[in-house]
N, C-alpha and C positions, 0 to 999 in steps of 0.2 A: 516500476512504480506506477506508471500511466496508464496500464492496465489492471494493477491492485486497486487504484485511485479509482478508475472509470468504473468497475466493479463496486466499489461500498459508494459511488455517489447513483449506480443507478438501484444499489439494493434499497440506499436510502429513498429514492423514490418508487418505487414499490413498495417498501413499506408505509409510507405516506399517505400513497395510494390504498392501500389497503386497511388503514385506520379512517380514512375518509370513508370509507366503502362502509365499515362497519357500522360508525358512528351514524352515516345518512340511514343504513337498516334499524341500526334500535330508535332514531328518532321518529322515523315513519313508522315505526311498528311492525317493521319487513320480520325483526329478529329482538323477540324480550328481550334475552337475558346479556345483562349487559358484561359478562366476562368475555366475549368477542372483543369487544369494545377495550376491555381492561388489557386484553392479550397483545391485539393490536398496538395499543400505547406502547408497550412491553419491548413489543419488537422493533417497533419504532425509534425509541429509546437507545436501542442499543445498536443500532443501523448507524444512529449518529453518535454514538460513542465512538464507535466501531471508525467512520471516517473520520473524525476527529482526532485519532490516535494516528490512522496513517498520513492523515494531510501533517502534523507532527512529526514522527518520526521523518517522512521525507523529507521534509523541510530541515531537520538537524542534520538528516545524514549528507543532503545535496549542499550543505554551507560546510560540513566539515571536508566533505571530497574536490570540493570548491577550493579551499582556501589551500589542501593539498596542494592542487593542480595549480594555483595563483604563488605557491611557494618555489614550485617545479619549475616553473615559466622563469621567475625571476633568477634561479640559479642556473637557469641554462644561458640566458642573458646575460648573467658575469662572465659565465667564463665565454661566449663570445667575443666581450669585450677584452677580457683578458689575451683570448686569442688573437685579438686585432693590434694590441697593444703588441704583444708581443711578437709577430709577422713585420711587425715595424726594423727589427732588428735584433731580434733574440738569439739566444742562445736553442740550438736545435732540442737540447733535453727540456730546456722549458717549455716550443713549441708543444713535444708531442703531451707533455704532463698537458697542458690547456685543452688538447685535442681531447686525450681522456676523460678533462673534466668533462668538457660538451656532452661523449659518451654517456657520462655516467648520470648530467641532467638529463640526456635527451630521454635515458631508461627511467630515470625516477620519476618523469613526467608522465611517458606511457602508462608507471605503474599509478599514479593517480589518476590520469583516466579512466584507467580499469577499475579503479578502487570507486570512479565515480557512479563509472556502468554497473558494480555491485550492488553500489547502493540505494538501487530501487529491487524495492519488493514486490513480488510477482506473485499471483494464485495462481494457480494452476487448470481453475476452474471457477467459475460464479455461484456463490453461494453465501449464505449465513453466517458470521463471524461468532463462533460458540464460544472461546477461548483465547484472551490474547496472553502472552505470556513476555513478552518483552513492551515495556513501556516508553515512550519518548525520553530518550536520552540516554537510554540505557543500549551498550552494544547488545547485537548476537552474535553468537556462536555460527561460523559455519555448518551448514546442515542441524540446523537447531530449528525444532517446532515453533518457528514466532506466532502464531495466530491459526486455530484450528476453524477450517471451514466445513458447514452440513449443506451436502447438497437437498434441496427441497422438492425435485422435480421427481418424484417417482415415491411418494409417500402413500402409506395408508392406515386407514382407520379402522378402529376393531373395538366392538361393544359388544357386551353384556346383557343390556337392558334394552334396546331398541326394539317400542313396539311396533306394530301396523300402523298404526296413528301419525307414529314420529315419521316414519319410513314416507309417507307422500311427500313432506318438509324437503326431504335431503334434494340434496342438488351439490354440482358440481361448482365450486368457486372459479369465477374467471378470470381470469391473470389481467393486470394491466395491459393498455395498448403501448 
């Protein structure tokens, strides 16, 4: 999750960045037409939907794998005690039964940790969140598409109508610092 998270909080800043950019070009007169302007809001927009949803989802998933793990803790701790209780002077078939409990906390606790360590969501890359499809509070599916990302770094533009005129205009947009 801390690399999904670190991902839509720095896309959000870039996209930030990149409505500032705009906005200062149409108000200086760098760039008329104000659909850059419109675009940018756009992407902006959903940069922070987009980390909004994951600072959400993480936050339910790491309180529900939490409270596993604070379940696990507390039944390995009975039967501890159980087993202390019963080292006092028991009968040996209750001893080993109390042992197995311990076993069978100490496994369900692993397995909430693990359930904890699943429950951060990972990109696999930095990019644009096009699609989410699972919402806050809603599970997924193992191996299930939860949020489709578009890489942005190797794009290109294609016209029709570009004349000589336009073509001095163009330039290369420069990525935030």
């Amino acid at each position: 999750m801390n690399e999904s998270l670190e991902d839509a909080q720095k896309l959000q800043v870039e996209m930030q960045h990149r409505y500032d950019t705009q906005l200062a070009w149409y108000q200086d007169g760098t760039e008329p037409d104000y659909w850059y302007v419109d675009q940018a809001q756009q992407n902006l927009d959903d940069a922070n939907l987009a980390l909004q949803r994951i600072r959400q989802q993480g936050n339910a998933q790491l309180q529900d794998a939490s409270g596993e793990s604070l379940r696990a803790e507390l039944a390995r701790q009975e039967a501890e005690d159980q087993l202390a209780e019963l080292q006092r002077g028991p009968d040996p078939q209750e001893v080993e039964a109390a042992r197995l409990e311990i076993e069978a906390a100490e496994l369900a606790l692993e397995d909430a940790r693990a359930d904890l360590e699943r429950a951060v969501l990972r990109a696999p890359f930095a990019g644009i969140a096009t699609q989410v499809n699972v919402h806050p509070g809603e599970r997924a599916e193992t191996d299930s598409v939860v949020i489709s990302l578009a890489a942005l770094d190797e794009l290109q533009a294609r016209t029709v109508d570009l004349t000589e005129l336009d073509v001095a205009r163009l330039h290369e947009a420069r990525r935030p610092a």
